[in-house]
Backbone atoms as SQL, in Angstrom:
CREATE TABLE atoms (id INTEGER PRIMARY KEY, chain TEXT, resi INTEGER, resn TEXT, atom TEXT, x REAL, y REAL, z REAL);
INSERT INTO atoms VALUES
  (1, 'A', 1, 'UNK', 'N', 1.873, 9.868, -36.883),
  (2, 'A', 1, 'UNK', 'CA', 3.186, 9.256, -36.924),
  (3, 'A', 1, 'UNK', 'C', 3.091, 7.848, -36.331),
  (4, 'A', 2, 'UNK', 'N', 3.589, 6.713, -37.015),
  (5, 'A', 2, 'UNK', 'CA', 3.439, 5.559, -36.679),
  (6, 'A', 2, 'UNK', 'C', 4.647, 5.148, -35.323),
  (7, 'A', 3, 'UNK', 'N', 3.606, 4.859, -34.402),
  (8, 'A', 3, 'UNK', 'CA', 4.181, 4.217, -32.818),
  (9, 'A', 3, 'UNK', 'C', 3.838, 5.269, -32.118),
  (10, 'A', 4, 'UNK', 'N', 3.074, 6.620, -32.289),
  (11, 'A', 4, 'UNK', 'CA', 3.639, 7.789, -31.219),
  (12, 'A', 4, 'UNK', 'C', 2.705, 7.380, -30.483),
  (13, 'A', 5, 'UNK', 'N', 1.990, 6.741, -30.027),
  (14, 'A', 5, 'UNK', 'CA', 1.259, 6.408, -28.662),
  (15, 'A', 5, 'UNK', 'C', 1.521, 4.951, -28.342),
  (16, 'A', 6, 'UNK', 'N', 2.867, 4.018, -28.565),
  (17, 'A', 6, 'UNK', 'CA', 2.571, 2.876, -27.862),
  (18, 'A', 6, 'UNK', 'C', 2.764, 2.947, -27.138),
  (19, 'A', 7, 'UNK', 'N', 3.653, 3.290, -26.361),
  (20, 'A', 7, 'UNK', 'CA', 3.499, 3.852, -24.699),
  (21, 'A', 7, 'UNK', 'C', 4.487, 5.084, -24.440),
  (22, 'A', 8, 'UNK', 'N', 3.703, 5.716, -23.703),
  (23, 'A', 8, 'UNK', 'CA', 3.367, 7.102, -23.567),
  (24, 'A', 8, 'UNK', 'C', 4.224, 7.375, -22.498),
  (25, 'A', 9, 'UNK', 'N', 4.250, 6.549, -21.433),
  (26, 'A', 9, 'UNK', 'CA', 4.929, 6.325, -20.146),
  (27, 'A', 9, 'UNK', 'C', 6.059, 5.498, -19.875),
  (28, 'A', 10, 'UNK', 'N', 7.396, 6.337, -20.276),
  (29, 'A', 10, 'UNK', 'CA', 8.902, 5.074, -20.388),
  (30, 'A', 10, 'UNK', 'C', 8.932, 4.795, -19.099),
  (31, 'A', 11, 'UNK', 'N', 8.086, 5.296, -17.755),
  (32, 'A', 11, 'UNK', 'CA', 9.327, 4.874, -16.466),
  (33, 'A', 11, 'UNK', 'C', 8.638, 3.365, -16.742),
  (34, 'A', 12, 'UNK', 'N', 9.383, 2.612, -15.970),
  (35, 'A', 12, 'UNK', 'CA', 9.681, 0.850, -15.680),
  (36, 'A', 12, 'UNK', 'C', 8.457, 0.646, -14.739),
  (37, 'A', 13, 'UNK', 'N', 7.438, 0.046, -14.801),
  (38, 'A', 13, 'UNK', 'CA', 6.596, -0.512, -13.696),
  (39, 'A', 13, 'UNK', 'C', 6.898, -1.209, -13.134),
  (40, 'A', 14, 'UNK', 'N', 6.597, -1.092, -11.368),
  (41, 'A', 14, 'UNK', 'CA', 7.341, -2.247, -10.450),
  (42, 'A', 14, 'UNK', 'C', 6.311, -2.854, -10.647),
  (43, 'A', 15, 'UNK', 'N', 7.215, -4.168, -10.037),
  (44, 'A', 15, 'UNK', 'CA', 6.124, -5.052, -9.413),
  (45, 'A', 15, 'UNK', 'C', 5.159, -5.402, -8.529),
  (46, 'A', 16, 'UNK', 'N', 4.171, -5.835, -8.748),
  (47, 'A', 16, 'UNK', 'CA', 3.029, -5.873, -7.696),
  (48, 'A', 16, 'UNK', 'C', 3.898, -7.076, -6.935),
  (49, 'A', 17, 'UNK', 'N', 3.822, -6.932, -5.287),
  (50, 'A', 17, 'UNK', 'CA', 3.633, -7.615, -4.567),
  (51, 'A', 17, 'UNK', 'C', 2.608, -8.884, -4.212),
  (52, 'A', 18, 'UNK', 'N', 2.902, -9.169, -3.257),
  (53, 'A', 18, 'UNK', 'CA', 1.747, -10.381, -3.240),
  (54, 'A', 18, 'UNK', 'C', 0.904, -9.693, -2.578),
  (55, 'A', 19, 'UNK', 'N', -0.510, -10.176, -2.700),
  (56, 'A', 19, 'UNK', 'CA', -1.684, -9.524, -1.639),
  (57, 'A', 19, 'UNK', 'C', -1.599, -10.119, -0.351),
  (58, 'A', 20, 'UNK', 'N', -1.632, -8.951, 0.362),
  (59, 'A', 20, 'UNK', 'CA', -1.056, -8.835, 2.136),
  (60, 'A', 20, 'UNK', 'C', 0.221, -8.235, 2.358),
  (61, 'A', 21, 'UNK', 'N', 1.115, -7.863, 1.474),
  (62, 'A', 21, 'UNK', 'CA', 2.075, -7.411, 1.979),
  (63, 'A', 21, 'UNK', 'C', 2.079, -5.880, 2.356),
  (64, 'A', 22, 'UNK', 'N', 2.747, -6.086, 3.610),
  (65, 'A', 22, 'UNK', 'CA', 2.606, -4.357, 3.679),
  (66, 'A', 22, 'UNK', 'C', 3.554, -3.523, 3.242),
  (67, 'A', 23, 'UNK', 'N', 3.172, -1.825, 2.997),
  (68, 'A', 23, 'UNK', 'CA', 3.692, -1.362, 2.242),
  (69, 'A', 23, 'UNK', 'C', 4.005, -0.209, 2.919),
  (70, 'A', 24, 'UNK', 'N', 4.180, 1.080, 2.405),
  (71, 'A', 24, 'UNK', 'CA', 4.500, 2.541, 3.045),
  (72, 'A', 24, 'UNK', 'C', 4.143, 3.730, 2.149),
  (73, 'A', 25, 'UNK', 'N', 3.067, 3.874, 2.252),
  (74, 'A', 25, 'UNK', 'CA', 2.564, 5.221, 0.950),
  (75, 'A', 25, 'UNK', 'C', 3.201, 6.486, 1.934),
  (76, 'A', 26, 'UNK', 'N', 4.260, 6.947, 0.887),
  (77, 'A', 26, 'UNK', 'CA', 4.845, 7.836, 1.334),
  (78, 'A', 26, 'UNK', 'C', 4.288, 9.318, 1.267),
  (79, 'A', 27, 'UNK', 'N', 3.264, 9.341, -0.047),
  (80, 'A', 27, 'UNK', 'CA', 2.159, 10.377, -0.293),
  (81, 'A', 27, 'UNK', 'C', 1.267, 10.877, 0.820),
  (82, 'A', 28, 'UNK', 'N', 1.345, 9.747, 2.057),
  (83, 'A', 28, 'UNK', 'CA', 0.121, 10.066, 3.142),
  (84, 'A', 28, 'UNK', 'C', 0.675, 10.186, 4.459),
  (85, 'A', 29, 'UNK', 'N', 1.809, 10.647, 4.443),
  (86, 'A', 29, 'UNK', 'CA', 2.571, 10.694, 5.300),
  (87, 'A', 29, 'UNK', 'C', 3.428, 9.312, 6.515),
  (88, 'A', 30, 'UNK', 'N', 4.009, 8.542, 4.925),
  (89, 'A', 30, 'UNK', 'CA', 4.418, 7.128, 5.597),
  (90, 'A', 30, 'UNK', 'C', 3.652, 6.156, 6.171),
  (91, 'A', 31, 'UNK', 'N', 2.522, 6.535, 5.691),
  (92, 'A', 31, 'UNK', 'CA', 1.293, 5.576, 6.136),
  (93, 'A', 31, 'UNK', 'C', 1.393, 3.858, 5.873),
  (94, 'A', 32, 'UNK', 'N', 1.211, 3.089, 6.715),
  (95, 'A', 32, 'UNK', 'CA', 1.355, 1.710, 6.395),
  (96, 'A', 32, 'UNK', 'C', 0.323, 1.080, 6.067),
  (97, 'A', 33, 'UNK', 'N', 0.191, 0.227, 4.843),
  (98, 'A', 33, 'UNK', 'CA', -0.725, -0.479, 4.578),
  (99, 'A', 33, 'UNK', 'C', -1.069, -1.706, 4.071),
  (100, 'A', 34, 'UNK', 'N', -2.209, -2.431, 3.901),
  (101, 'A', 34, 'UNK', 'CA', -2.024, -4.153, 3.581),
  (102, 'A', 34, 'UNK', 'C', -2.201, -3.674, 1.989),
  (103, 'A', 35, 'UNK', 'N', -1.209, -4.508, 1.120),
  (104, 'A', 35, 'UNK', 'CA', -1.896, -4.533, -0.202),
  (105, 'A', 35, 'UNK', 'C', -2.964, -4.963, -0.590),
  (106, 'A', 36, 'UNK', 'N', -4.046, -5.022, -0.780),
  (107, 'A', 36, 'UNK', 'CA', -5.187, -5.930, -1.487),
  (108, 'A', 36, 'UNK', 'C', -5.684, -6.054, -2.703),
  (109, 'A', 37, 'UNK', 'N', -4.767, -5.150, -3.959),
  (110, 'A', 37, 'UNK', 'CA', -4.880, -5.655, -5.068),
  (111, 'A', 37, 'UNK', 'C', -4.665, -4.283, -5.933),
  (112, 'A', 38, 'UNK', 'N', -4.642, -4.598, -7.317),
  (113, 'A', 38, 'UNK', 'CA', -4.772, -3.723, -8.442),
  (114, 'A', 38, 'UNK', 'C', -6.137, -3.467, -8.956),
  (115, 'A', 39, 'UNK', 'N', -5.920, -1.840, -8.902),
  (116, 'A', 39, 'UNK', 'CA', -7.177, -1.491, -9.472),
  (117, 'A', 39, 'UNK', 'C', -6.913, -0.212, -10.635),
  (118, 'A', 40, 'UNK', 'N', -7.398, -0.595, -11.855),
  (119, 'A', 40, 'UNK', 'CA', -6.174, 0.138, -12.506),
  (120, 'A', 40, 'UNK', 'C', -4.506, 0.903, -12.986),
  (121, 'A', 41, 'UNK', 'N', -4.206, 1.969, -12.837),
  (122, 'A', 41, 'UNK', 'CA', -3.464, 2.726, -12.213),
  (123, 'A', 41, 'UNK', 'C', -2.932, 2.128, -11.130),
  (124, 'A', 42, 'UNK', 'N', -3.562, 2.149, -10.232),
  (125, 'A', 42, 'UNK', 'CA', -3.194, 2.722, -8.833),
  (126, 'A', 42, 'UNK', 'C', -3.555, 0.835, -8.002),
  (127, 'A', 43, 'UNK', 'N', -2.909, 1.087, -6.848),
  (128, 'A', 43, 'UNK', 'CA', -2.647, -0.026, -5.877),
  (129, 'A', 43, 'UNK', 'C', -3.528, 0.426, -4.798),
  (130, 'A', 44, 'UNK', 'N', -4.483, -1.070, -4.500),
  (131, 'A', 44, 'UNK', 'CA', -4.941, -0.512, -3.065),
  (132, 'A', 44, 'UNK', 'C', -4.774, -1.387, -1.831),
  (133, 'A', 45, 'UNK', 'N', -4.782, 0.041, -0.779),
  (134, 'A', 45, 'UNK', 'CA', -4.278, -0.714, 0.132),
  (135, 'A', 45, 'UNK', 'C', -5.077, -0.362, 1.562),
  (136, 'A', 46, 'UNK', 'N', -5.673, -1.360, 2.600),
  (137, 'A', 46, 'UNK', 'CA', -5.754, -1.127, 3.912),
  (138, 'A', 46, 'UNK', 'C', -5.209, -1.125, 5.088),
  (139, 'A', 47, 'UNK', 'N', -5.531, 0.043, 6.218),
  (140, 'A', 47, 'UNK', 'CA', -4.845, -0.171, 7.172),
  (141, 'A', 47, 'UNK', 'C', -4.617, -1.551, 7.665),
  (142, 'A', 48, 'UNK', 'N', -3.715, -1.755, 8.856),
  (143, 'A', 48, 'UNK', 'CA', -3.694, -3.322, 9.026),
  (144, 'A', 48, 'UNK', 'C', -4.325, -3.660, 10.171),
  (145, 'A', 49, 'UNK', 'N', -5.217, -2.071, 10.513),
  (146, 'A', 49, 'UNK', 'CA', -5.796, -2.851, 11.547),
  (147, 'A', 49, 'UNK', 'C', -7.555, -3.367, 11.311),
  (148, 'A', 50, 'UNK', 'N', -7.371, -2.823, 9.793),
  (149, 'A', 50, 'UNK', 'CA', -8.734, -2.937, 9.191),
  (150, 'A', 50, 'UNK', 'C', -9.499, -1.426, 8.933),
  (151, 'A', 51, 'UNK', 'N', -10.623, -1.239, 8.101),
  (152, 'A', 51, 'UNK', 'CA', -10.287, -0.163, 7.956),
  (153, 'A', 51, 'UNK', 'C', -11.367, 0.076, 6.378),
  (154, 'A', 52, 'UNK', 'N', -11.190, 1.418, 6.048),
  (155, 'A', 52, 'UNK', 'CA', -11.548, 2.036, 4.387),
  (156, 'A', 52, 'UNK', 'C', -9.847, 1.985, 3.875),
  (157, 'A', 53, 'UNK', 'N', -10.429, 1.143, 2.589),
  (158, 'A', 53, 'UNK', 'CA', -9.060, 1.192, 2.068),
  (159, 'A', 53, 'UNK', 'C', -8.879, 2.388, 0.853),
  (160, 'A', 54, 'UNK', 'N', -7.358, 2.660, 0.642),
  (161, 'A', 54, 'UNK', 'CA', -7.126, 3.738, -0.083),
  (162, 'A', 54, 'UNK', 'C', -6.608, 3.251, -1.410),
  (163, 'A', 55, 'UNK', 'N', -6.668, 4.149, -2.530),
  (164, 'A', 55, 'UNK', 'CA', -5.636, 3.828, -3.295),
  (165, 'A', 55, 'UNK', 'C', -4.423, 4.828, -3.690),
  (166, 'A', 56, 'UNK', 'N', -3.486, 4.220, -4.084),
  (167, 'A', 56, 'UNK', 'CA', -2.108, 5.318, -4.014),
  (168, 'A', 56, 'UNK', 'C', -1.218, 4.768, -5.840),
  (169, 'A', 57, 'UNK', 'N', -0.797, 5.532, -6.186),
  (170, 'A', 57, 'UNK', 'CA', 0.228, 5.470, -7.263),
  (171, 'A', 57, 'UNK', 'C', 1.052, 4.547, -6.573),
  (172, 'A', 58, 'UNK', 'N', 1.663, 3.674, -7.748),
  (173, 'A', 58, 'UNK', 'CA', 2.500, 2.648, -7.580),
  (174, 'A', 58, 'UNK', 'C', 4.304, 3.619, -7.304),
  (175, 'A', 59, 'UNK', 'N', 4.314, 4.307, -7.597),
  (176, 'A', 59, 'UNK', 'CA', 5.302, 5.027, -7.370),
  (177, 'A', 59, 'UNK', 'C', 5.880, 5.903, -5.949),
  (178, 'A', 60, 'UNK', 'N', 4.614, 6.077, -5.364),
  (179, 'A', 60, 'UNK', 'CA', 4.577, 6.625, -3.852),
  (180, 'A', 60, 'UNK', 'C', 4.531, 5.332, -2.538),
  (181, 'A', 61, 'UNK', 'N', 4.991, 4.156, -3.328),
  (182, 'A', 61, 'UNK', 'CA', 4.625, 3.302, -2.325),
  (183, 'A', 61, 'UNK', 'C', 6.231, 2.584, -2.218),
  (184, 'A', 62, 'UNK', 'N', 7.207, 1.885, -1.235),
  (185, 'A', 62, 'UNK', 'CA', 7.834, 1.379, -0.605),
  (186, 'A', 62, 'UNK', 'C', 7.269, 0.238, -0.031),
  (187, 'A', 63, 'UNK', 'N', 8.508, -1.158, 0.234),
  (188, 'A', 63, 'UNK', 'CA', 8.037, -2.381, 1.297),
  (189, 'A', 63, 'UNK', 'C', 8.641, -1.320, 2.884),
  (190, 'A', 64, 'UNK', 'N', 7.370, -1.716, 3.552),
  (191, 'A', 64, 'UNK', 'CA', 7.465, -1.237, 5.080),
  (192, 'A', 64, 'UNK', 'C', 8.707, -1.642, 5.641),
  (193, 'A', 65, 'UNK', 'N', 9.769, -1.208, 6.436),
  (194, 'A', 65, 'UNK', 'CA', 10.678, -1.885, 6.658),
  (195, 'A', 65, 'UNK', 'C', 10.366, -2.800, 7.970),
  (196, 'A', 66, 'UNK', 'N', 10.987, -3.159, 8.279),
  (197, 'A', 66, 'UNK', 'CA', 10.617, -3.712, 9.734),
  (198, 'A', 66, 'UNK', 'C', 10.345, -3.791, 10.632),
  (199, 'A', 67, 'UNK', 'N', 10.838, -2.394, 11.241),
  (200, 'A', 67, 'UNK', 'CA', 10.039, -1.763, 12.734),
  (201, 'A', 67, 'UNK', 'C', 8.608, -1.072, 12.172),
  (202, 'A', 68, 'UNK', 'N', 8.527, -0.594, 11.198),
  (203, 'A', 68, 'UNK', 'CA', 6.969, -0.121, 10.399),
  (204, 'A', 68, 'UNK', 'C', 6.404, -1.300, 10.807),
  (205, 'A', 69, 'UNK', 'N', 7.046, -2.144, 10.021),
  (206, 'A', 69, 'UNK', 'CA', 5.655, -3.532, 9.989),
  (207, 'A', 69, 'UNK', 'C', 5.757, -4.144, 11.446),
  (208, 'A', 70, 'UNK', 'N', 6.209, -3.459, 12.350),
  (209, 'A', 70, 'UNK', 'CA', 6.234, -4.422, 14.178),
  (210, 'A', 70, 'UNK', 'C', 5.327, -3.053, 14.514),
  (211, 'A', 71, 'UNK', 'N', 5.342, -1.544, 14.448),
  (212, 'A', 71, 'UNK', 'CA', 4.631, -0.523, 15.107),
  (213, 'A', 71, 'UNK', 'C', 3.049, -0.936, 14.381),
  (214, 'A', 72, 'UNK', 'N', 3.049, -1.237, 13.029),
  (215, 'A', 72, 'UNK', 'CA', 2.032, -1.337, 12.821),
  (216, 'A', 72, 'UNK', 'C', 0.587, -2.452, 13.482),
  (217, 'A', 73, 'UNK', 'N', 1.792, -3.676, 13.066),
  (218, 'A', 73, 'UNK', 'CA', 0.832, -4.547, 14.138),
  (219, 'A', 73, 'UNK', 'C', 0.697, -4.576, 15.489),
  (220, 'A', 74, 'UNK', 'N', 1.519, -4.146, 16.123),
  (221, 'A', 74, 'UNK', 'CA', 1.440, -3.887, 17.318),
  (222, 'A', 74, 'UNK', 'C', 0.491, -2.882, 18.132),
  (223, 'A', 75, 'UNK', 'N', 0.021, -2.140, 17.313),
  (224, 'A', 75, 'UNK', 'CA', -0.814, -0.860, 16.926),
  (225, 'A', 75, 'UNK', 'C', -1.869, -1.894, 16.925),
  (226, 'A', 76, 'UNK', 'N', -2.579, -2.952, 15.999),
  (227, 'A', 76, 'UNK', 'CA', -3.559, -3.472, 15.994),
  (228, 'A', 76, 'UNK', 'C', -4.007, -4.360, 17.114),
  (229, 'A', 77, 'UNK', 'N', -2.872, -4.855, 17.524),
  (230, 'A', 77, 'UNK', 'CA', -3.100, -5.620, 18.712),
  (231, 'A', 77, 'UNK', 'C', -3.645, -4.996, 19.941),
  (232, 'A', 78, 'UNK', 'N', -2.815, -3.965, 20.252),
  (233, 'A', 78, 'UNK', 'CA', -3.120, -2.876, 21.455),
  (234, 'A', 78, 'UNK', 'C', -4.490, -2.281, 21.063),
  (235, 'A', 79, 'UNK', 'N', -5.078, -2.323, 19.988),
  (236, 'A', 79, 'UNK', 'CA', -6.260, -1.634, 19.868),
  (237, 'A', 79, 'UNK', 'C', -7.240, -3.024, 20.317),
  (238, 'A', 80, 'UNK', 'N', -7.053, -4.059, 19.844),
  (239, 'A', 80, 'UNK', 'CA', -8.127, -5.200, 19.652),
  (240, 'A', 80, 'UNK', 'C', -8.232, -5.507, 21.264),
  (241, 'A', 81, 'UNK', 'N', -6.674, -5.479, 21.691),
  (242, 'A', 81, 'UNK', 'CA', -7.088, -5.577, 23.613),
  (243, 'A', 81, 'UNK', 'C', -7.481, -4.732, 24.327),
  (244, 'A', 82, 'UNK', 'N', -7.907, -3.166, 23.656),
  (245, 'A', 82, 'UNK', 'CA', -8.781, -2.846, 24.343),
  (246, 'A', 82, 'UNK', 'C', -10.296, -2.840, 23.911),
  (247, 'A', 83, 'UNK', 'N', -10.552, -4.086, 22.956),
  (248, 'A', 83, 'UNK', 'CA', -12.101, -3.835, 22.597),
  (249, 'A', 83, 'UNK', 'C', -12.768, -3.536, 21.529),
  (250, 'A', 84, 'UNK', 'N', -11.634, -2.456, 21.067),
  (251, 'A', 84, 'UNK', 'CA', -11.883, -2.028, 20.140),
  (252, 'A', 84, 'UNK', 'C', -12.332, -3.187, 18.872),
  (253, 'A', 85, 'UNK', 'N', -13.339, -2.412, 17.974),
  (254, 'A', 85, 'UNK', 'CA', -13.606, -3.371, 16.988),
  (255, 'A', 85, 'UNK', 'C', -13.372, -3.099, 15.271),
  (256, 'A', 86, 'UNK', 'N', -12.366, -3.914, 14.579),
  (257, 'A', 86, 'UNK', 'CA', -11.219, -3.861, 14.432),
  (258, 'A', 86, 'UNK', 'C', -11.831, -3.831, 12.401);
């Protein structure tokens, strides 16, 4: 049947963000993360305090709201002053 595979998938694709913005994969239990790009499918993203990065469906992901994105860095900071290597 002519068209039955032009696209397969009606929901609406968001938009990619810019790279660095952080996000909230809600799949990993509200996990916060830096965007760093498209990789097929799926969006990937690292912790912000550095890290193995993951990838997640564009659909399980949210912009971090604001106290996310202050616990998060704040989280990196408190780690880097104690030494930790990051």
């Amino acid at each position: 049947m002519y068209g039955e595979n032009v696209c397969p998938n009606h929901e609406r694709c968001p938009r990619v963000p810019d790279p660095g913005t952080l996000l909230v994969d809600t799949s990993r239990g509200d996990r916060v993360g830096e965007l760093r790009g498209v990789v097929g499918f799926y969006w990937s993203l690292r912790p912000v305090g550095g890290g193995i990065e993951w990838e997640v469906e564009p659909r399980y992901v949210r912009p971090a709201l604001l106290m996310e994105q202050l616990r998060a860095r704040t989280a990196r900071l408190n780690a880097r002053s104690r030494g930790e290597v990051l």
